[in-house]
N, C-alpha and C positions, 0 to 999 in steps of 0.2 A: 424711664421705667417701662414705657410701654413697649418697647424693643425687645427686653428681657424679659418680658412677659413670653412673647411670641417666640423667644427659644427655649422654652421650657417644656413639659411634658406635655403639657395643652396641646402644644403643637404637633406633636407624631400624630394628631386624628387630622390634620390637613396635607399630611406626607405622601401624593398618591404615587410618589417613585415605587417603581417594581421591589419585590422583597431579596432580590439579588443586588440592586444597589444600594437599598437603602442600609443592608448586610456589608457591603463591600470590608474588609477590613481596613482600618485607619490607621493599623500598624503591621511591620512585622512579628509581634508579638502574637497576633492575630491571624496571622496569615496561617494555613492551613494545607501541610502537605510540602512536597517538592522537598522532603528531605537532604535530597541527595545533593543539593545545591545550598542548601539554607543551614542545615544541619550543621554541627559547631566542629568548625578547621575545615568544612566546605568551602566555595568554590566563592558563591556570594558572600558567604560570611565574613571571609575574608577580605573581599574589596568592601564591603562595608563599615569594615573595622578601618581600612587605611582609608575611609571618604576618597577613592578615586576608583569612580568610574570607566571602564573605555565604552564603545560602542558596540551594542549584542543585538543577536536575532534571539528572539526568543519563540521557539519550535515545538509545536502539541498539540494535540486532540483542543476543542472546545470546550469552554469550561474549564480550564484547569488552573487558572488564574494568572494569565497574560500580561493582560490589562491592569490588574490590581497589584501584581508585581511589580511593572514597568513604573505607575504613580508612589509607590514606597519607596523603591531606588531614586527614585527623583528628590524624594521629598526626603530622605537620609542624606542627599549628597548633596542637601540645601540649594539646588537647580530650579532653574524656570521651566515647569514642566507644561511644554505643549501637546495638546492631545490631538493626531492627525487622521484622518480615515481616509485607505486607498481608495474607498469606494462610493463618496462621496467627495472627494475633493479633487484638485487637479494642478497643472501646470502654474497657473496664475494666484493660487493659494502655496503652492513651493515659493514663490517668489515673494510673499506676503511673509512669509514666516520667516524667509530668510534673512528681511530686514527687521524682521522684530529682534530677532536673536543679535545682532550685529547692535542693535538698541540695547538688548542688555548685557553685551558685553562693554558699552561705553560707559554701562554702570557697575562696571566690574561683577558682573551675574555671570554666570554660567545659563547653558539652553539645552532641555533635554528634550530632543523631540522624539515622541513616542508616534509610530505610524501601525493601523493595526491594519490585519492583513495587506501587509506590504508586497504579498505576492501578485496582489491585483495588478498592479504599477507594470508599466510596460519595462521596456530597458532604459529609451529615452527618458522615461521618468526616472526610475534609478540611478542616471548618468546622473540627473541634476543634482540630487546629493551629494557625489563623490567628493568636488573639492571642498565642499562646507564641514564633513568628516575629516576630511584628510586633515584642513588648516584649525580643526577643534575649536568651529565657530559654533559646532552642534555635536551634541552626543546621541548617538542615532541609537532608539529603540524600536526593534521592529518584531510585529509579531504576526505570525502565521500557521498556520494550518496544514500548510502542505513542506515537501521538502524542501529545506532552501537552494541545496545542490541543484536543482533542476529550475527553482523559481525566482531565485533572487541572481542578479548576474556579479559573476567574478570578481570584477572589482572591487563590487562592492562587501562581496563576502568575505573580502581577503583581509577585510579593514573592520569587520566584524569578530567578535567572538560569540560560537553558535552554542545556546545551551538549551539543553531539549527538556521538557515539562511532560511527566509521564500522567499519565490520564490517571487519577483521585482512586484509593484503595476504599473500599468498602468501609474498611474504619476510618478513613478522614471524611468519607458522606458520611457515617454515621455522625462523628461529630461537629459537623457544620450544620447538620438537621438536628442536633441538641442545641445547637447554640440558637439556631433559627426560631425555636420553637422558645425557650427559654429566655432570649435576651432582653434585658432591662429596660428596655427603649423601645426598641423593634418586635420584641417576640410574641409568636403569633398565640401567645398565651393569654397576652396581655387583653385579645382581645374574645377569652372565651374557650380557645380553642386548647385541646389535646390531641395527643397522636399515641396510638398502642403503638408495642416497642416491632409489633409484628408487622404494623401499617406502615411505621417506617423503614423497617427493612423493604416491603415490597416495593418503596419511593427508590431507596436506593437502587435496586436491581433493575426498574426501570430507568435511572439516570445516566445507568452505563457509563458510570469515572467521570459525567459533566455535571460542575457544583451547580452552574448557571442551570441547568435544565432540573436538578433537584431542588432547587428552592425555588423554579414557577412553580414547578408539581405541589410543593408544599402550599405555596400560595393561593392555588388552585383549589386542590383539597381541604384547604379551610375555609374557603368557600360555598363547596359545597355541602360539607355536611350540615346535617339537622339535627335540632335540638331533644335528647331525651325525655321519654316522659319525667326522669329526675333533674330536667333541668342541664342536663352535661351537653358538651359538644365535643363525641370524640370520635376521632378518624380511624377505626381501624382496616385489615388487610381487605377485608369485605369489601368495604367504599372502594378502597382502592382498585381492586379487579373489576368492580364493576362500573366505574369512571373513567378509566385509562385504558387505553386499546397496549397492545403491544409494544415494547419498547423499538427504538429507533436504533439501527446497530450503523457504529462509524464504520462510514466505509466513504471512498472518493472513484468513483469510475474509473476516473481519466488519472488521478494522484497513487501518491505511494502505497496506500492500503489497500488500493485494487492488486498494484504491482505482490506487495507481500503476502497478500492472499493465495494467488493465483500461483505463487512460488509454495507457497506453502504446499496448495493441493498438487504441486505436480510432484515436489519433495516426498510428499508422503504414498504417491502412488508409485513412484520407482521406490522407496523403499519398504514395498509390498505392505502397506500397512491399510488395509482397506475402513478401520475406524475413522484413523483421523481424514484421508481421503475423502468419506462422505463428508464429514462434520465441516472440513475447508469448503465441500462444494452446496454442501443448504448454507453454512455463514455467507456462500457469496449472492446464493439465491436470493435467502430475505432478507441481505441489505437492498436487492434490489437489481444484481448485476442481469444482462444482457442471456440469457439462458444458449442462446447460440454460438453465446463469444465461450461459453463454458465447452458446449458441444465440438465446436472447431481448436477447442487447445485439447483436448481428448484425442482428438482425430491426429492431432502432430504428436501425442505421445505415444499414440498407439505402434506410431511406426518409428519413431524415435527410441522410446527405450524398453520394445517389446521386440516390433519388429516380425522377422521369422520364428523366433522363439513360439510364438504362437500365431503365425496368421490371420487367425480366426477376431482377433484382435481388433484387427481396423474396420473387420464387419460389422463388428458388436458398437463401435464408433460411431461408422456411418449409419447403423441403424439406430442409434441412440436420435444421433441428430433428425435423421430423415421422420423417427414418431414425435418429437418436439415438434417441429415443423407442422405436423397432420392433426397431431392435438393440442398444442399451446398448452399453458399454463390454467391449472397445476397440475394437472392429468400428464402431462409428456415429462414434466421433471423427473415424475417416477423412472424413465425409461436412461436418463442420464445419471440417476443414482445405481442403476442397474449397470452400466457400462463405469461408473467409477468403481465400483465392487470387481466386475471381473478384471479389466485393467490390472487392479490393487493385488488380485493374488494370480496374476498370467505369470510366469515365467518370463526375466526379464534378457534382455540382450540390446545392447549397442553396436551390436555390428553391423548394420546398414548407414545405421548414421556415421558412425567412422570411416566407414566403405566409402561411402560418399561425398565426405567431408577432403576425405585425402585423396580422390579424384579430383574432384574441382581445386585443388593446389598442384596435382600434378598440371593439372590443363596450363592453371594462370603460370607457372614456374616452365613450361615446356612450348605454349603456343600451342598452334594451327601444324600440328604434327599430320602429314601425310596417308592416306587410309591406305593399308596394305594393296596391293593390285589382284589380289588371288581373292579377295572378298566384295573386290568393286562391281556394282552391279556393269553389267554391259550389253544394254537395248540396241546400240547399230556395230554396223562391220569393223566402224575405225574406233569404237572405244577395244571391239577383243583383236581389231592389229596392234592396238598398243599396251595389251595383255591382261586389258580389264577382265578380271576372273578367271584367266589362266592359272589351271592347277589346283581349285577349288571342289573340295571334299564334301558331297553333297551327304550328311549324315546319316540319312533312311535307307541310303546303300549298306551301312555294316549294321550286324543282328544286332549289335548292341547301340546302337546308334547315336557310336562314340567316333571321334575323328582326331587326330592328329597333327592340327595349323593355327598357326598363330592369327589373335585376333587384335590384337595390339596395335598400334603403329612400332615401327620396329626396332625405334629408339628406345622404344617400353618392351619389349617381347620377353617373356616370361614372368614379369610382375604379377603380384599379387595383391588386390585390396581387400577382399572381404574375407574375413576369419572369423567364420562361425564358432558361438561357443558350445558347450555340453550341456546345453539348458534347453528343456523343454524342442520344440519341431527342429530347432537348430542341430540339434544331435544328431537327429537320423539326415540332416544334409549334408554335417560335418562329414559322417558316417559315408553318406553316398559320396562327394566328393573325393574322398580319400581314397576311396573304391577305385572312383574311377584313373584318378593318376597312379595309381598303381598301375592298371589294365594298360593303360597309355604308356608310364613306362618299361613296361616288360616289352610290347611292342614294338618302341623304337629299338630295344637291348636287341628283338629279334632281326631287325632287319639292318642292325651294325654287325651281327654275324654273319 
């Protein structure tokens, strides 16, 4: 009797587990979100209907329910679910599990072992998994954070199936902060507390798609508030602005959402769109990114996909970085939002970067081609007896101070790499260019007559 005393309602006042676990859900019924995969004639739905598991990475923002998914799977496909941490554990705990699982399969058990961020694990740790997947001594759940393409090694992912967990829509925070607040057991109702519908919105918009970081928030904010003179305890948007700093935006420096970011804002400035450009480069700001490493990818698109079109371009670049530099943060950002705005509506062109891209293939496809002799410099008597600069056309000699000689090696002579487009400064080079071999070829027409 006294046992059963102890798990009955009495009991949730001795509970001090965080309100995100002692929330976790205990079924899939309960589970919250990731439609796309759960949702009926999905993906899991369907290996949960046929109780056979294979081995998944499971890939997402934080908060998106990992972990709580990985122990449902388990506990659906009536598996011995082992709970692993790359970051905490290590070689000599691989080797402990390994014979647990071998233990239950002598009991005819199945062993799911669930390892959360698995990206931490080096390769040598990941190798040690391979043949215990392979031989289906263990059914590997792994979950992370980052790309597995880049973090989990080949082998292993080859013997995985990758399913990616999209970060929580506003209306699944909304309703995990109704059930949080409302449930029977747990809900922070139970002990006094309410939440305006206004205060929970602002929890959400700070939780930014993570349930785990909305239900400290909630936990937090039932804390803090204070009692009415009516007696009430309620949380509305007010407390919350005035308790909680700023939201936290995912981002990973060195991971994919630096990568996608940084694509984003360069995407949007070659496709002259100067809103979304800023909006990419403050999202990279206040997540936190490096304001120099913003500065110096500015500086490679400047002349990448501007170019001569504008010149003026790589100045506005350099001079972005060089006021960052002189005034730090958040005085010099101003001066990088300035440089992503002109960028975003310069006039754009690739033709330096193509010019240049398809010289260096000529170079690597052709070698150590020979420098013509009539442009060689030549300092002593035996470099011009052996015709170094023989026949060199010094151009300040003609009014137009045009010339007539190849500058190629000769194997290449009369190639072309760079073709300016009709955009902005390139115009009038196009323009001069074309000028000029005209003048060129009437000249040589004159002197074949």
């Amino acid at each position: 009797m006294p046992r059963q005393m102890m798990s009955g309602p009495a009991s949730l006042f001795s509970d001090t587990r965080p309100l995100a676990e002692r929330l976790r859900p205990q079924s899939l019924q309960e589970f919250i979100g990731q439609q796309h995969l759960l949702g009926p004639g999905k993906f899991l739905e369907r290996l949960l209907a046929a109780r056979k598991l294979p081995s998944l990475i499971l890939w997402g923002p934080p908060g998106t329910g990992k972990t709580t998914l990985a122990r449902l799977l388990a506990r659906n496909s009536s598996s011995e679910f082992i709970f692993f941490s790359a970051v905490l554990t290590g070689v000599k705990e691989i080797r402990n599990i390994i014979s647990q699982a071998e233990e239950f399969r002598r009991q005819s058990k199945s062993t799911l072992l669930f390892v959360d961020e698995i990206h931490r694990f080096n390769k040598s740790q990941q190798d040690g998994f391979l043949p215990y997947v392979e031989n289906g001594l263990i059914t590997l759940i792994g979950a992370t954070t980052e790309n597995p393409s880049f973090q989990v090694i080949a082998p292993l992912l080859s013997r995985c199936r990758v399913l990616t967990l999209n970060a929580l829509t506003d209306d699944d925070l909304l309703a995990i902060a109704h059930r949080a607040v409302s449930h029977p057991v747990h809900g922070l109702e139970r002990e006094g507390v309410t939440f305006s519908e206004d205060g929970l919105h602002a929890l959400i918009s700070l939780a930014d798609g993570d349930a785990r970081r909305l239900l400290n928030s909630l936990e937090i904010a039932s804390s803090l508030v204070t009692e009415s003179e009516e007696g009430e305890k309620i949380v509305t948007r007010e407390i919350i602005v005035a308790s909680f700093s700023r939201k936290t935006l995912q981002y990973d420096k060195g991971g994919e959402e630096h990568y996608n970011q940084i694509s984003a804002l360069h995407k949007s400035l070659r496709d002259s769109d100067p809103d979304g450009a800023l909006y990419w480069l403050c999202r990279m700001l206040e997540a936190g990114e490096e304001p120099l490493y913003a500065a110096r990818r500015l500086i490679r698109f400047a002349s990448e996909d501007i170019g001569n079109a504008d010149p003026t371009a790589l100045q506005v670049a350099l001079q972005a970085r060089d006021s960052y530099q002189m005034l730090g943060s958040p005085e010099g950002e101003l001066a990088l939002a300035q440089a992503v705005l002109y960028l975003a509506t310069a006039p754009k062109s690739n033709a330096v970067y193509k010019a240049y891209n398809q010289v260096r293939q000529v170079i690597a496809d052709t070698g150590s081609l020979p420098v013509p002799h009539h442009i060689r410099n030549a300092p002593t008597k035996l470099m011009k007896g052996l015709g170094y600069g023989k026949g060199y056309k010094y151009a300040h000699d003609d009014p137009l101070a045009l010339v007539d000689q190849d500058h190629l090696p000769e194997k290449l002579a009369g190639q072309r790499y760079y073709v300016p487009t009709d955009r902005g400064h390139e115009k009038i080079i196009k323009e001069r260019l074309e000028r000029w071999h005209v003048i060129l070829a009437n000249r040589s027409k004159s002197r074949g007559k």
